[in-house]
PDB file of N, CA, C, O and CB in Angstrom:
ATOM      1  N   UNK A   1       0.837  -1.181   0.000  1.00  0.00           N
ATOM      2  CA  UNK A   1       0.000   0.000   0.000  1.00  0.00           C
ATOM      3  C   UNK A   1       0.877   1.239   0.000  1.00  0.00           C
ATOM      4  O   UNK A   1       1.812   1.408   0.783  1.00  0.00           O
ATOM      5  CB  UNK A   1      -0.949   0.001   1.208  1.00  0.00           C
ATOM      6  N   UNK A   2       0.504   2.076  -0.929  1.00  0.00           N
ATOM      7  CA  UNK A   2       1.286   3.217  -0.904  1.00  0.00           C
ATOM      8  C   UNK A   2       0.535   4.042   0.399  1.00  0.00           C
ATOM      9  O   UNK A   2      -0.410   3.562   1.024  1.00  0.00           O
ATOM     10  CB  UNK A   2       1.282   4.025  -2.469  1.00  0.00           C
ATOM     11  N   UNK A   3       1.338   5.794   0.767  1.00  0.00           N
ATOM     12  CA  UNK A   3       0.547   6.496   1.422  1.00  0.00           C
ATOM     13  C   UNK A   3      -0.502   7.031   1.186  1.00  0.00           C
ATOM     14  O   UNK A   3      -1.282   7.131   2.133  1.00  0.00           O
ATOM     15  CB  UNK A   3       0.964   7.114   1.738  1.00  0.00           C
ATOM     16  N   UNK A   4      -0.901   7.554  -0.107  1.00  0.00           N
ATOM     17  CA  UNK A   4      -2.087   7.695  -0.343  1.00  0.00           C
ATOM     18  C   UNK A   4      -3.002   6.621  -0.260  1.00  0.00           C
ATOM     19  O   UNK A   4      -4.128   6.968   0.096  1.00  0.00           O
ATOM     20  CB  UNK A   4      -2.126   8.173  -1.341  1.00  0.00           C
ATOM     21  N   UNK A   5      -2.869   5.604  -0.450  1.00  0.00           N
ATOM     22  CA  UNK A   5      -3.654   4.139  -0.191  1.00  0.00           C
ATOM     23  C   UNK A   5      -4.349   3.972   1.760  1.00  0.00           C
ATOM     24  O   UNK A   5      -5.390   3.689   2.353  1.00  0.00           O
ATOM     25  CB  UNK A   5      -2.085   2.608  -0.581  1.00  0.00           C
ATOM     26  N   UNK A   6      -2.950   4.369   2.045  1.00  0.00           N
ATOM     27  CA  UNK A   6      -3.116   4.411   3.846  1.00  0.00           C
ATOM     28  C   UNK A   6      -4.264   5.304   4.329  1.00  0.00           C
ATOM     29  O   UNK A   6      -5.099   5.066   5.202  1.00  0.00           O
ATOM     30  CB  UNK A   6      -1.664   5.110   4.666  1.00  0.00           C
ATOM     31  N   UNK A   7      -4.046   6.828   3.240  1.00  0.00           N
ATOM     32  CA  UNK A   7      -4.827   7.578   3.500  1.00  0.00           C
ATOM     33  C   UNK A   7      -6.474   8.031   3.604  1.00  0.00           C
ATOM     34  O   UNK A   7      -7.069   8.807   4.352  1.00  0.00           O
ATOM     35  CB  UNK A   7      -4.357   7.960   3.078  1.00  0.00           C
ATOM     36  N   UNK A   8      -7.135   6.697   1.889  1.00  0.00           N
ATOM     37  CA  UNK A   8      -7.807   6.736   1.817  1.00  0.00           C
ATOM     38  C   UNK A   8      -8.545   5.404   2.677  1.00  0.00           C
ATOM     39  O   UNK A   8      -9.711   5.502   3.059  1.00  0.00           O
ATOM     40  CB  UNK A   8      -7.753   7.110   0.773  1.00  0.00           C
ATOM     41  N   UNK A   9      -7.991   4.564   2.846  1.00  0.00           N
ATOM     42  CA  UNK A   9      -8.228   3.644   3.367  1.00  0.00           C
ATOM     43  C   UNK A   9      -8.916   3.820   5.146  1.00  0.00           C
ATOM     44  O   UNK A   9      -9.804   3.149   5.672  1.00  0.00           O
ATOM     45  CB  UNK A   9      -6.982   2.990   3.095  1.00  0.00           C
ATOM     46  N   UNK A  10      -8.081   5.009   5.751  1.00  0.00           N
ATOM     47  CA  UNK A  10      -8.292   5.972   7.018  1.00  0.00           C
ATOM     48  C   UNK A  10      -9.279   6.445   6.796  1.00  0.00           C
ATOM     49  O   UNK A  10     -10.055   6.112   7.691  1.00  0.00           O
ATOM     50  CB  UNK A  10      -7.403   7.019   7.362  1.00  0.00           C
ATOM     51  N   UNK A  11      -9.945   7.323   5.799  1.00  0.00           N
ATOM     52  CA  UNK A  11     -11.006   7.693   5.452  1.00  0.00           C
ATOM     53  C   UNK A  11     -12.124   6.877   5.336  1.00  0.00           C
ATOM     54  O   UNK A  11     -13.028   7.399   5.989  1.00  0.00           O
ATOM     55  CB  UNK A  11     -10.814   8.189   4.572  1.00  0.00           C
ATOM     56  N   UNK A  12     -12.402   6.101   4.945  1.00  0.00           N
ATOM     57  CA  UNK A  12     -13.417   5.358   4.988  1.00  0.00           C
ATOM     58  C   UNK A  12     -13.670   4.303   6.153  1.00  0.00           C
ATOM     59  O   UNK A  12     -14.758   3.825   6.474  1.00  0.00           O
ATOM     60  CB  UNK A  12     -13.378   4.824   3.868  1.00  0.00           C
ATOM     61  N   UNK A  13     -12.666   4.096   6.607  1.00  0.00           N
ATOM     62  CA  UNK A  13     -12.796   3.214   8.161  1.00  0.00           C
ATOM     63  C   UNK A  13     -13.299   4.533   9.114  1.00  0.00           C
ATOM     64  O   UNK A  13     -14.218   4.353   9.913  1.00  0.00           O
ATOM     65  CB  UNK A  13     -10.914   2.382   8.887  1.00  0.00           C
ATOM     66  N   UNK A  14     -12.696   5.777   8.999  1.00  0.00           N
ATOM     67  CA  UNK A  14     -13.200   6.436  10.116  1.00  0.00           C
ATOM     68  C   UNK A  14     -14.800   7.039   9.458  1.00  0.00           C
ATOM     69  O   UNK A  14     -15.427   7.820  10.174  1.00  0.00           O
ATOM     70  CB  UNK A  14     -11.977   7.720  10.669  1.00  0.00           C
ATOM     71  N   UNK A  15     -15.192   6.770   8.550  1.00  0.00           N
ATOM     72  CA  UNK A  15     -16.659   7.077   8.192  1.00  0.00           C
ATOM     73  C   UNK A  15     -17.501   6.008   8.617  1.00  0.00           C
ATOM     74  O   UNK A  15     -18.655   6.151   9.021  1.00  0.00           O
ATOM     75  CB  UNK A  15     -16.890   7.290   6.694  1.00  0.00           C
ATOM     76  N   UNK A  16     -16.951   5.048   8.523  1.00  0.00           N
ATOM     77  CA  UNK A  16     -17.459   3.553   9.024  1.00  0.00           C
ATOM     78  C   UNK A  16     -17.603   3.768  10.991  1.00  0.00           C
ATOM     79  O   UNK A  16     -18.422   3.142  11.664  1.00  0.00           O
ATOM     80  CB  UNK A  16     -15.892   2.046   8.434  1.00  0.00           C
ATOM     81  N   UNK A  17     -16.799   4.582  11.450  1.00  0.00           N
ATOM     82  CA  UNK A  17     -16.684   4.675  13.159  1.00  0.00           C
ATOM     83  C   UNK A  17     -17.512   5.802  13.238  1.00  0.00           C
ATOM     84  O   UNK A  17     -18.266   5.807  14.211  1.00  0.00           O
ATOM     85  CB  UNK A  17     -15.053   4.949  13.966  1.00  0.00           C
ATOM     86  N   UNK A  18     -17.594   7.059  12.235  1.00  0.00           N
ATOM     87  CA  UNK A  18     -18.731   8.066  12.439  1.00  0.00           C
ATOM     88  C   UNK A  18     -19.831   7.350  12.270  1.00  0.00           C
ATOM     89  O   UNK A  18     -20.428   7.723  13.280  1.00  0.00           O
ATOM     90  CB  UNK A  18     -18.769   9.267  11.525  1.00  0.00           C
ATOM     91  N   UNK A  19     -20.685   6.463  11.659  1.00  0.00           N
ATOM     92  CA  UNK A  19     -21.677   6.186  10.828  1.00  0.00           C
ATOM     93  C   UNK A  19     -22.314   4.844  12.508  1.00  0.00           C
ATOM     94  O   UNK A  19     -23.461   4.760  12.949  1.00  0.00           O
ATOM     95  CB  UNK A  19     -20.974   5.473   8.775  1.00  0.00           C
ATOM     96  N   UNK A  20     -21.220   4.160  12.935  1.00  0.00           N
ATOM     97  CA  UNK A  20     -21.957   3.597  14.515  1.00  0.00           C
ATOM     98  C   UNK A  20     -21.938   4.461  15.346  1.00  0.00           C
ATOM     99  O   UNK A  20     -22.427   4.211  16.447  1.00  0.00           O
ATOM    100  CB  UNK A  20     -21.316   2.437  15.328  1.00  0.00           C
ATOM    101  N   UNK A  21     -21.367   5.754  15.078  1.00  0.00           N
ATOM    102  CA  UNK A  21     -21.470   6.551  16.255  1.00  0.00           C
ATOM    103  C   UNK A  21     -22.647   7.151  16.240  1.00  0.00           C
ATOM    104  O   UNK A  21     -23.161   7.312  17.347  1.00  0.00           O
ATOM    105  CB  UNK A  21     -20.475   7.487  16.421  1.00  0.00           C
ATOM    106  N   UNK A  22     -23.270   7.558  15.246  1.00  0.00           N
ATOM    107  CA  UNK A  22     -24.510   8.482  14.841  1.00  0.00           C
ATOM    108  C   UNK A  22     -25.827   7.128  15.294  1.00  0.00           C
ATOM    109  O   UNK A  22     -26.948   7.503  15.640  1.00  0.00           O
ATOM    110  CB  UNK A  22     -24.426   9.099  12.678  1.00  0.00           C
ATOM    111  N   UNK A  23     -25.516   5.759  15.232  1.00  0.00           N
ATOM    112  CA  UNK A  23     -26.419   4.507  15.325  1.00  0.00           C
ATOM    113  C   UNK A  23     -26.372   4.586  17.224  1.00  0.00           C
ATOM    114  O   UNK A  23     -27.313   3.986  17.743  1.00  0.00           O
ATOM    115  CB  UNK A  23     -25.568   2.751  14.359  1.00  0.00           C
ATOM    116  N   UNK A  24     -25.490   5.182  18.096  1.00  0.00           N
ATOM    117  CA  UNK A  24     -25.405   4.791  18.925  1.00  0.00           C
ATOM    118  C   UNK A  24     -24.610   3.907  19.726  1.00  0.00           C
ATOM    119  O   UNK A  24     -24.615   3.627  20.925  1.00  0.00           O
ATOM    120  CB  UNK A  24     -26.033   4.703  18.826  1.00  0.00           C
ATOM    121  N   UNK A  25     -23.607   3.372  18.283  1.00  0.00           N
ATOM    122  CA  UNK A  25     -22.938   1.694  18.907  1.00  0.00           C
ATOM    123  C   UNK A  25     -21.623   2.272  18.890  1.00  0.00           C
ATOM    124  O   UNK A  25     -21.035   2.389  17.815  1.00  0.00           O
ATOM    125  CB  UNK A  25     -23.076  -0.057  17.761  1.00  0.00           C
ATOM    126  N   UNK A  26     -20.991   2.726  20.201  1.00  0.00           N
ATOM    127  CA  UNK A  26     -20.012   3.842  20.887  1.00  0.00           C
ATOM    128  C   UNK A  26     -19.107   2.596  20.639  1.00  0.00           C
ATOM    129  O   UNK A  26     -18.129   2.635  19.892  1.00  0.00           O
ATOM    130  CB  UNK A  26     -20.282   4.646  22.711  1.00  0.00           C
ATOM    131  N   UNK A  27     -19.524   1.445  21.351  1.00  0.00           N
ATOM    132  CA  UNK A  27     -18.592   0.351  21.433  1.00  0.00           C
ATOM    133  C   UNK A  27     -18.163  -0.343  20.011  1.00  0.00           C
ATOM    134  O   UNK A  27     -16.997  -0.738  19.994  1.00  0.00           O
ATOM    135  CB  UNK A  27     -19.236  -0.687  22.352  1.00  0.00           C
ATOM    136  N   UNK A  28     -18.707  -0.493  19.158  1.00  0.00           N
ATOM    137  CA  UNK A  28     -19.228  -1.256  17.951  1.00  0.00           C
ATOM    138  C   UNK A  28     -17.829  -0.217  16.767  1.00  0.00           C
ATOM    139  O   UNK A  28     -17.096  -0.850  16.007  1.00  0.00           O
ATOM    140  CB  UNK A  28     -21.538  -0.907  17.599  1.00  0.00           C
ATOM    141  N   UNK A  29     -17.742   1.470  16.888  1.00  0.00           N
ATOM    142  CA  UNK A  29     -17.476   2.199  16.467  1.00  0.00           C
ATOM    143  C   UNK A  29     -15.419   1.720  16.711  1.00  0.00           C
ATOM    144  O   UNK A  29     -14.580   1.476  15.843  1.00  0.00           O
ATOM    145  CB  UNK A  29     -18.423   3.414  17.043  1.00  0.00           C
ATOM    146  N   UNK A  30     -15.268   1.769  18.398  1.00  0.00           N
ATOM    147  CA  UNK A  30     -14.057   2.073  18.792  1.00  0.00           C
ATOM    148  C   UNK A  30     -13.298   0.875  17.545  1.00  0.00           C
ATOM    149  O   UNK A  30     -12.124   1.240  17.503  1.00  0.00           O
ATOM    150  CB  UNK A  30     -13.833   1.840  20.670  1.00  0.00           C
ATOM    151  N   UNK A  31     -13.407   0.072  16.893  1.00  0.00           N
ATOM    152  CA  UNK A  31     -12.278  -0.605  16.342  1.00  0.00           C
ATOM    153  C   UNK A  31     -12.143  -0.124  14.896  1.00  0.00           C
ATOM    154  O   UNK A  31     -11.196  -0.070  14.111  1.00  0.00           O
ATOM    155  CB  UNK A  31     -12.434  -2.157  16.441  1.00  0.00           C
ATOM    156  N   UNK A  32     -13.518   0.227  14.828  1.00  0.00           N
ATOM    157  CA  UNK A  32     -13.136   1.212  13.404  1.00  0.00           C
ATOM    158  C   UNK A  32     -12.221   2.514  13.132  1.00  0.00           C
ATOM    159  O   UNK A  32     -11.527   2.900  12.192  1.00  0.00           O
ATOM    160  CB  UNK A  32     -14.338   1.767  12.978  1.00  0.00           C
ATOM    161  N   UNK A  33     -12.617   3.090  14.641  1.00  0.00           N
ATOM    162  CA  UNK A  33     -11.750   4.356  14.526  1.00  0.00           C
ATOM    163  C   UNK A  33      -9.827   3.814  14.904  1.00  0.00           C
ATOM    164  O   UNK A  33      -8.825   4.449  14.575  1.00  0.00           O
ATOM    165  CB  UNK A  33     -12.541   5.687  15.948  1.00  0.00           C
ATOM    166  N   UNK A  34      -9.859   3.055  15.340  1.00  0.00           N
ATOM    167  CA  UNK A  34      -8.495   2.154  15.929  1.00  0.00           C
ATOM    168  C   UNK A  34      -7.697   2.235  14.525  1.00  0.00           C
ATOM    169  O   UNK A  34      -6.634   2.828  14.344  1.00  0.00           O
ATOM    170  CB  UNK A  34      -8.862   0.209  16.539  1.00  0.00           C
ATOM    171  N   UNK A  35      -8.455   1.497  13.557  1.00  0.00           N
ATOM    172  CA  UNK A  35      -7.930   1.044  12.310  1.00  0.00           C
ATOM    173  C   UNK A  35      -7.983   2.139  11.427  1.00  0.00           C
ATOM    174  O   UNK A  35      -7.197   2.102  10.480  1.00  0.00           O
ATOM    175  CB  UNK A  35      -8.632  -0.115  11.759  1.00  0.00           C
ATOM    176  N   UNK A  36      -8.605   2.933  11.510  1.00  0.00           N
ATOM    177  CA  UNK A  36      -8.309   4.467  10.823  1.00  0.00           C
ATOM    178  C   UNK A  36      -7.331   5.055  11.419  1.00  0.00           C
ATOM    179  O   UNK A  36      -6.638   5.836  10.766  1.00  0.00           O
ATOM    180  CB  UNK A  36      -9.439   5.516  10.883  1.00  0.00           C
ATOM    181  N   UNK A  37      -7.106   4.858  12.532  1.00  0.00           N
ATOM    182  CA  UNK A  37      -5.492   5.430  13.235  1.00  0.00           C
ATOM    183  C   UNK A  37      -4.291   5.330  12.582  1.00  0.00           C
ATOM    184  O   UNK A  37      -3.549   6.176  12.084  1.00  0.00           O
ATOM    185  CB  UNK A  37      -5.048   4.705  14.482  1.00  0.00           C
ATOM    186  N   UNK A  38      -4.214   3.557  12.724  1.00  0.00           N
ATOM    187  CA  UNK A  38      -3.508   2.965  12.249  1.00  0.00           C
ATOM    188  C   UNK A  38      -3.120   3.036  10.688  1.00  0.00           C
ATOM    189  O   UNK A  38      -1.957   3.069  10.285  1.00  0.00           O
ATOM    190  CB  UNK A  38      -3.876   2.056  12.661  1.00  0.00           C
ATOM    191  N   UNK A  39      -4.140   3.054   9.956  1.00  0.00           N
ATOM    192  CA  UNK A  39      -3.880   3.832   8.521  1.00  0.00           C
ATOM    193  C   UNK A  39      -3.183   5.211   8.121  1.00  0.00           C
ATOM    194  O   UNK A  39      -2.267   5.417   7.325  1.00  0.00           O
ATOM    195  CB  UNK A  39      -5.080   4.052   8.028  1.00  0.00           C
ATOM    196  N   UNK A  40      -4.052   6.263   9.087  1.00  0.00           N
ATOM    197  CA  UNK A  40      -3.833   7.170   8.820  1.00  0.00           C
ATOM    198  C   UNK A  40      -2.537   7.597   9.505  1.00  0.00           C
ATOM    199  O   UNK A  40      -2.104   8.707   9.195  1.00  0.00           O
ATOM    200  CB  UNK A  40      -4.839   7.743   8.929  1.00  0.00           C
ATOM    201  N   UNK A  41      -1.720   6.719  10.576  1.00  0.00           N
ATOM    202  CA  UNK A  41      -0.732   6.528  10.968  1.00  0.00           C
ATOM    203  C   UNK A  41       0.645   6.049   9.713  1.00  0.00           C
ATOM    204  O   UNK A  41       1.653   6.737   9.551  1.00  0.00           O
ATOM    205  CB  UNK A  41      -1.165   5.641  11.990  1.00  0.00           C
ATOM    206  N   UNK A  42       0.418   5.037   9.126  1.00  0.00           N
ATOM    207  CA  UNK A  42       1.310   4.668   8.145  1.00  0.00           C
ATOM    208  C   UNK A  42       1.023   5.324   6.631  1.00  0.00           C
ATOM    209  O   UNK A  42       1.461   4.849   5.584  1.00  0.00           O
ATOM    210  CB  UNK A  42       1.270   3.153   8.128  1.00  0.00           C
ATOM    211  N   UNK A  43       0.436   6.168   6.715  1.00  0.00           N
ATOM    212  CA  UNK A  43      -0.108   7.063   5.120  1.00  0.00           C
ATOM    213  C   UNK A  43       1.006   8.192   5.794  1.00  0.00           C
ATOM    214  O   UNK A  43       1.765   8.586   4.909  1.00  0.00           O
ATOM    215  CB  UNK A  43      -2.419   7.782   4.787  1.00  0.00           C
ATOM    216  N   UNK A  44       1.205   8.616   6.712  1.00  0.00           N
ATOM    217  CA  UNK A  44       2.210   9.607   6.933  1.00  0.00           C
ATOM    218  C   UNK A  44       3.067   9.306   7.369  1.00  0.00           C
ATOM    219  O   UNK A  44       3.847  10.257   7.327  1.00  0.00           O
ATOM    220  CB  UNK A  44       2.028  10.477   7.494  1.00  0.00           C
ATOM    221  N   UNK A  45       3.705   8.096   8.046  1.00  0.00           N
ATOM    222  CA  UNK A  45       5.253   7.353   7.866  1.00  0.00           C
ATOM    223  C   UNK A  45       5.224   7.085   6.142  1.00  0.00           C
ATOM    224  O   UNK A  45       6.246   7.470   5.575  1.00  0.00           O
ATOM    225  CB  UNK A  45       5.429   5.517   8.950  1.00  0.00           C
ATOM    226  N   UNK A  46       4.572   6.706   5.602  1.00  0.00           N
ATOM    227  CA  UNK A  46       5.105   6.444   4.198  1.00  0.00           C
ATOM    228  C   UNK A  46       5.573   7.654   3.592  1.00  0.00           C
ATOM    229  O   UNK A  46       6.697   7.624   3.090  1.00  0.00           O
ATOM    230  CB  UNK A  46       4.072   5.837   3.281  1.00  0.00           C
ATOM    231  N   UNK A  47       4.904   8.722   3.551  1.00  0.00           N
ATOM    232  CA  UNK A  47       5.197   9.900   2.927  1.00  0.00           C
ATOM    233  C   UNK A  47       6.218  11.072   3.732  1.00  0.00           C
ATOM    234  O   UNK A  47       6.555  12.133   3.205  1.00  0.00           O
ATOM    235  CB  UNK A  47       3.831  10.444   2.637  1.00  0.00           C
ATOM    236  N   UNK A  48       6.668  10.581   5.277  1.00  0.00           N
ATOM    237  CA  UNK A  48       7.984  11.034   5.550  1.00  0.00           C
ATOM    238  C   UNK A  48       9.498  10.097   5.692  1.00  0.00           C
ATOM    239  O   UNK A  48      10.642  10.394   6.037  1.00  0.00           O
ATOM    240  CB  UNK A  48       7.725  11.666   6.746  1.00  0.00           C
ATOM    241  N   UNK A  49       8.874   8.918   5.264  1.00  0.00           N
ATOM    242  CA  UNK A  49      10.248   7.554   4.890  1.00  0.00           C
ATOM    243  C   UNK A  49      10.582   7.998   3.712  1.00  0.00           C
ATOM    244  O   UNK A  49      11.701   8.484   3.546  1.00  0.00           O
ATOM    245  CB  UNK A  49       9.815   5.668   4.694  1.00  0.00           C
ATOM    246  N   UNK A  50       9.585   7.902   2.591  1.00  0.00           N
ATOM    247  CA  UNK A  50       9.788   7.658   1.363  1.00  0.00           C
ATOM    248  C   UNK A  50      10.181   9.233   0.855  1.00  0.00           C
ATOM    249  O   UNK A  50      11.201   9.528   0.232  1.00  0.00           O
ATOM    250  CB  UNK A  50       8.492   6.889   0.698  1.00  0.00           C
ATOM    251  N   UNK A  51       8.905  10.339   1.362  1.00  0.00           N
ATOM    252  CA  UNK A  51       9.678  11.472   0.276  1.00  0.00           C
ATOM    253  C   UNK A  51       8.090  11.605   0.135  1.00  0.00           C
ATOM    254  O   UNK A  51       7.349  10.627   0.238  1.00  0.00           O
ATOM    255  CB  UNK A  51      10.985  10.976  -1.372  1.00  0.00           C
ATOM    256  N   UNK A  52       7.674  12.794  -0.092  1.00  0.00           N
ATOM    257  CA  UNK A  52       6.536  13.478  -0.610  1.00  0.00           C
ATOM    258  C   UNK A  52       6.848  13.469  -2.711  1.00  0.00           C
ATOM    259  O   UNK A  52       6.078  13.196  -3.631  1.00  0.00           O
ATOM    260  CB  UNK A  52       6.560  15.359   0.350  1.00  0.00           C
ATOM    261  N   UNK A  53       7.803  13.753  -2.703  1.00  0.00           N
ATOM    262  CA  UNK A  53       8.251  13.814  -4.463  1.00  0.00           C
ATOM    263  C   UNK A  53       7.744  12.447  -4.661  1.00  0.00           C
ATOM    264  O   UNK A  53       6.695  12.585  -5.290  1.00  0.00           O
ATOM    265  CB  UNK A  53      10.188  14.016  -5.017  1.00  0.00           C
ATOM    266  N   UNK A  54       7.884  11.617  -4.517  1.00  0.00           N
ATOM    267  CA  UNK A  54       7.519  10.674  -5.214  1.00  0.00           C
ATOM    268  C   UNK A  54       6.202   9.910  -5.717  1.00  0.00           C
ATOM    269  O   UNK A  54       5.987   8.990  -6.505  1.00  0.00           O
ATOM    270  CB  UNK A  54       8.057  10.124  -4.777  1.00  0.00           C
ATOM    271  N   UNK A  55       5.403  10.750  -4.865  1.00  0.00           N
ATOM    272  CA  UNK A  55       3.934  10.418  -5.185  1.00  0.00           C
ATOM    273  C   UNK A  55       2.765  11.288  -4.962  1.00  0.00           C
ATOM    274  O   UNK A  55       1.583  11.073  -4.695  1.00  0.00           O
ATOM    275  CB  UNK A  55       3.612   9.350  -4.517  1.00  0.00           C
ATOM    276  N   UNK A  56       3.682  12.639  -5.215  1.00  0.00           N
ATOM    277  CA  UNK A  56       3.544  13.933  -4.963  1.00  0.00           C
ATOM    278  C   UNK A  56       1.988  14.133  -5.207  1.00  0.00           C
ATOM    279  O   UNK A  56       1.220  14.590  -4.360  1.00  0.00           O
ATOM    280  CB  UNK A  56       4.519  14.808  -5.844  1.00  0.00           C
ATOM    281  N   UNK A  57       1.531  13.606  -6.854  1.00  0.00           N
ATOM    282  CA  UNK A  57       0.202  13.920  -7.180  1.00  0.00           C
ATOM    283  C   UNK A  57      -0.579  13.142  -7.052  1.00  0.00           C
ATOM    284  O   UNK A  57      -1.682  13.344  -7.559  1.00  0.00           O
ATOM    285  CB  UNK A  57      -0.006  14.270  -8.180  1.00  0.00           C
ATOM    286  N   UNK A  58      -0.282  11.727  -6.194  1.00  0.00           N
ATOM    287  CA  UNK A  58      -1.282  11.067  -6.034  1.00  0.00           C
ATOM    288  C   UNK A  58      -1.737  11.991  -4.275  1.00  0.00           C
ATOM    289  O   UNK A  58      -2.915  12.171  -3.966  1.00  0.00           O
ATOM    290  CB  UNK A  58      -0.841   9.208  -6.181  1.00  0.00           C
ATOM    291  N   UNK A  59      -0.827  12.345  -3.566  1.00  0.00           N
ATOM    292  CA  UNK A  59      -1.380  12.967  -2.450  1.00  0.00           C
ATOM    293  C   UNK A  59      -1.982  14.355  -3.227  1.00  0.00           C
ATOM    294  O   UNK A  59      -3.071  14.615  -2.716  1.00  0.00           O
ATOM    295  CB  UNK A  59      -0.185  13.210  -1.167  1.00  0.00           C
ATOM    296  N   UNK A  60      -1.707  15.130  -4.069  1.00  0.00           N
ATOM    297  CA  UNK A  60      -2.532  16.703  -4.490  1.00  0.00           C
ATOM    298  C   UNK A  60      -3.900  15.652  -4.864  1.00  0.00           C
ATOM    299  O   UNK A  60      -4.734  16.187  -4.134  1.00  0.00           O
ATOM    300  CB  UNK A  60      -1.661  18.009  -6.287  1.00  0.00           C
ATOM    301  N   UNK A  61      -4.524  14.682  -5.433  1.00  0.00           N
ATOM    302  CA  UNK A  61      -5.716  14.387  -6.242  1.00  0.00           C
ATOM    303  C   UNK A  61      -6.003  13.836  -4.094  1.00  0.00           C
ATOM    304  O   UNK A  61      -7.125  14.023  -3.623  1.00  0.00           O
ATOM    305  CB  UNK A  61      -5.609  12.890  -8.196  1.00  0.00           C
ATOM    306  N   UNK A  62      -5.371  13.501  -3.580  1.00  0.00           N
ATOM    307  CA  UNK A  62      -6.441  12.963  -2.400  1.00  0.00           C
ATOM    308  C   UNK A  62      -7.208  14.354  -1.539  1.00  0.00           C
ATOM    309  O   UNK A  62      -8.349  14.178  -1.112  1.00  0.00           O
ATOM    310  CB  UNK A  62      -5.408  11.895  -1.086  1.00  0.00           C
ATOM    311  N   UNK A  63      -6.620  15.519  -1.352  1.00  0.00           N
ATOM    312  CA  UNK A  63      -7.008  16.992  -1.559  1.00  0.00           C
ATOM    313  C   UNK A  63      -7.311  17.549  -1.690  1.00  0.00           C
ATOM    314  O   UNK A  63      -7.221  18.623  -1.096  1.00  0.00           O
ATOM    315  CB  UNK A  63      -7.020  17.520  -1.740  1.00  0.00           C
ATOM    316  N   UNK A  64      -8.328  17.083  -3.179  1.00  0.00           N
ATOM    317  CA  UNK A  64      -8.942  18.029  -4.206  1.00  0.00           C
ATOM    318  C   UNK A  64     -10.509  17.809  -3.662  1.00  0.00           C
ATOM    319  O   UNK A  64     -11.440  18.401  -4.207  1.00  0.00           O
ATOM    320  CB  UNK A  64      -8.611  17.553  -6.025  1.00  0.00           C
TER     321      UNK A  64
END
C-alpha cells in the first residue's frame, strides 16, 4: 500500500466509526476508529520515509 492508499483507506474506516457513532454503537465504532489510526498513521510514515516527491500527485488528487 502506498501512502495515499493508507490515506484513503483511514477515510473510509473512520466514516465507518462516524456512521456507529450516529447509530449509537459507541462500542461497535471504537475498532473502526483504531484502524483508521492505524492507517492514517502509516499514510504519513510512508510519505515522511519515502519522500513526498515521489507520489507527490497522487497525495494533491487525495485533496482536491
Amino acid at each position: 500500500m502506498t501512502g495515499p492508499d493508507h490515506y484513503s483507506r483511514a477515510e473510509l474506516l473512520a466514516q465507518e466509526a462516524c456512521k456507529r457513532l450516529g447509530q449509537g454503537d459507541e462500542q461497535g465504532a471504537a475498532p473502526w476508529a483504531a484502524l483508521a489510526q492505524v492507517h492514517a498513521t502509516l499514510g504519513h510514515t510512508a510519505v515522511t520515509a519515502v519522500g513526498a516527491d515521489k507520489n507527490w500527485h497522487e497525495w494533491l488528487e487525495m485533496t482536491r
